[in-house]
C-alpha positions in Angstrom: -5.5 23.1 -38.8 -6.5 19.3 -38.1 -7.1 18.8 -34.9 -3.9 16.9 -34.0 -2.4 19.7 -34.6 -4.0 22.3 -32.3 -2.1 23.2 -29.5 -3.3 22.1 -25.9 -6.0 24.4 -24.1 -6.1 23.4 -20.7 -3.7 24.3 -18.0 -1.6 21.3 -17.1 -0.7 22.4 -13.7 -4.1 22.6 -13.0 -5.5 19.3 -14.0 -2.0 17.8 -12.6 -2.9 19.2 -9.1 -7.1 18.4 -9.7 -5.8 14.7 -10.2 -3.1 14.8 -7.8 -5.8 15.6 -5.1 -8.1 13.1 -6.3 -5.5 10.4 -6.6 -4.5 11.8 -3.1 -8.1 11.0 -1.4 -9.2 8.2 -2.7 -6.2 6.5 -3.9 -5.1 5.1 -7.4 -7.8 2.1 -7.7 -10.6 3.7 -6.3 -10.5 6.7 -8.6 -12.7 6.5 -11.8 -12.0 7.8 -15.4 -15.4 9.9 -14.9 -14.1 11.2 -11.5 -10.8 12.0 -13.5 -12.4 14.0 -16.3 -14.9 15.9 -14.0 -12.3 17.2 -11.6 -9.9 17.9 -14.4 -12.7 19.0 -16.7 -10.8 17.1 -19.8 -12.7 15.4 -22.3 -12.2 11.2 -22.5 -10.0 12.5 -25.9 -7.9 15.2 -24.4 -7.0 13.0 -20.8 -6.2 10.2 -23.5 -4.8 12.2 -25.8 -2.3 14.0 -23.2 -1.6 11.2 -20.4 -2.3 8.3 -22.7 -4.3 6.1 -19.9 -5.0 6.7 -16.3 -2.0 4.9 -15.2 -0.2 7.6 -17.4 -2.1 10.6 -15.9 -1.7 8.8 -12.6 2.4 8.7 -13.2 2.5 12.6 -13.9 0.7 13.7 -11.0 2.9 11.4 -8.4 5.6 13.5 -10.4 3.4 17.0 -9.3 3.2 15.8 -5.9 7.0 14.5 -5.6 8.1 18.0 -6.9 5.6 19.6 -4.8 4.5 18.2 -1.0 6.5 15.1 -1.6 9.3 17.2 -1.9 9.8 17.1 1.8 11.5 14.3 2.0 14.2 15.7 0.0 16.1 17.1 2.9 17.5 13.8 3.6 19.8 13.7 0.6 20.8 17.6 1.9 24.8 17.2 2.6 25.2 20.3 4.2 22.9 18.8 7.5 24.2 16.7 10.2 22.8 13.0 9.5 20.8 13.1 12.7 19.7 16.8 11.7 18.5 15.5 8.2 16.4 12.9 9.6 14.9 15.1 12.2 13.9 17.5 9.3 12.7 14.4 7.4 10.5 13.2 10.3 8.9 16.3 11.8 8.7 17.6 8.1 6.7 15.1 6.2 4.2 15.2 9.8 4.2 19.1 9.3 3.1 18.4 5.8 0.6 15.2 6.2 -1.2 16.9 9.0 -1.8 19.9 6.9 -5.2 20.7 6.7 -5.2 22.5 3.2 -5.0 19.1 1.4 -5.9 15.3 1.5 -4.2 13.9 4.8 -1.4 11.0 4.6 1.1 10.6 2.1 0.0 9.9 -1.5 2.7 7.5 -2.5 2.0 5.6 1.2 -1.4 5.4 0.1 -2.4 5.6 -3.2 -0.7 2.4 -4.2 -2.9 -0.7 -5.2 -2.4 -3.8 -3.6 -2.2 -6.9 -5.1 -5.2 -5.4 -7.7 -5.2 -7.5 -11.3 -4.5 -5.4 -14.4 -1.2 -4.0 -16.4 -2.6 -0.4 -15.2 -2.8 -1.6 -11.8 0.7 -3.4 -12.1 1.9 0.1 -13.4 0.2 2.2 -10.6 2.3 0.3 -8.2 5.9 0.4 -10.0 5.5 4.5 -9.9 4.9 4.7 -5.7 7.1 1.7 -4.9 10.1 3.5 -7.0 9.7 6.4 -5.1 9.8 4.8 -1.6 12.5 2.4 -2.9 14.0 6.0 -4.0 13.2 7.7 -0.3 14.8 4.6 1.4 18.1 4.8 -0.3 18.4 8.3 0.7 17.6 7.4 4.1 20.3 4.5 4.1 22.9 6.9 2.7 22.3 9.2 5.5 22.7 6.3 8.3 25.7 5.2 6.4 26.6 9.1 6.4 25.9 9.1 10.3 29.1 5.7 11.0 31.0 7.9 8.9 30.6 11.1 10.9 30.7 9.6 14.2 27.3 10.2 14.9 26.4 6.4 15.2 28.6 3.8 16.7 30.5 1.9 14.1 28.9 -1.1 15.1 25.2 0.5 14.0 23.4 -2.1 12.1 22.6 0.2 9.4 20.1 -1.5 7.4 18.1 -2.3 10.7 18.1 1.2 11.2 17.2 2.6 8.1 14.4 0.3 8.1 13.2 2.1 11.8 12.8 5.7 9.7 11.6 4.3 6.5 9.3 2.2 8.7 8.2 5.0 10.9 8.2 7.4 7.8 5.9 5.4 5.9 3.5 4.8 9.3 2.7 8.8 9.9 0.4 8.3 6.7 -2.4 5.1 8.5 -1.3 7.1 11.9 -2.7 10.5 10.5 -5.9 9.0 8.5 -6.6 7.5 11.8 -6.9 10.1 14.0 -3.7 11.0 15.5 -2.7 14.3 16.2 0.3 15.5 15.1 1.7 16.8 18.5 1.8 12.7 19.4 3.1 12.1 16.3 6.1 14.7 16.5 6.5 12.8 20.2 7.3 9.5 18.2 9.5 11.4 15.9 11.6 12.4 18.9 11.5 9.0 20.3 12.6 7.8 17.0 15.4 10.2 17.2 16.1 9.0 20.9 16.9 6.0 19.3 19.4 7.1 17.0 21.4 9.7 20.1 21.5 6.2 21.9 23.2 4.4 18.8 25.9 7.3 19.1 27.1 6.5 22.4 
């Protein structure tokens, strides 16, 4: 059989999660196609032949962490909560999760990203986190619109001004937890954030 047509013999969960990890510490520009192959123990022709580029292995394991930690978030879209219960769950959730010891610290799509960095790959690197936080701040806009409908917030409530306060705070835990702060003063915010949003209701 010719070698392109050998079946794969690595595990892709577990080089998704090795690069995840990676991509997770040290973010997307910082990481090196030797650091890549080493952690995932893939040859140059097997990471190329599989993801394509690092951009494209960098794509698939946002994708492992969105369906995995990432998925915390996805409470927000959950109909079945109150508005103001969704968000609480969406705050106190994703600090549960970036606090958690067992992996990197922070969010990987709030800090992986490049910024501003020249290249297609680069360019490429920052389309895949800024869809998925484009993606999380929809959800949270639905939900504040979700909150005028239910009575929750006054009908008055500017909505997009609000949404930007979660998305805002949201995307803060990550700098907030990398520099120090503990996530009993971070769950503090989160209520104060949430304060915020009682007040709008009365």
């Amino acid at each position: 059989m010719s070698p392109a047509g050998r079946p794969r013999i690595f595990d892709m969960e577990a080089v998704l999660e090795a690069a995840m990890l990676l991509f997770w510490e040290q973010g997307y520009e910082a990481t090196s196609l030797a650091q890549l192959r080493e952690t995932t123990g893939l040859s140059s022709a097997s990471l190329y032949g599989a993801f394509g580029s690092k951009e494209g292995l960098f794509e698939k394991a946002v994708e492992h962490y969105i369906a995995g930690p990432g998925s915390v978030t996805d409470v927000v879209a959950d109909e079945a909560e109150s508005p103001r219960e969704a968000i609480a769950r969406l705050l106190h959730g994703s600090i549960d999760m970036q606090t958690d010891t067992s992996h990197p610290r922070g969010c990987l799509v709030a800090l992986s990203g490049t910024t501003r960095a020249p290249g297609a790959g680069e360019a490429g690197a920052r389309k895949v986190v800024a869809a998925r936080r484009a993606a999380d701040r929809a959800r949270i806009r639905a939900c504040v619109v979700r909150g005028v409908t239910s009575g929750e917030l006054a009908e008055d409530t500017d909505v997009d001004g609000v949404t930007s306060m979660i998305h805002g705070f949201l995307l803060g835990i990550s700098t907030q937890v990398c520099d120090g702060m503990s996530a009993r003063h971070l769950h503090a915010a989160a209520d104060a954030v949430l304060a915020n949003w009682d007040t709008r209701g009365r």
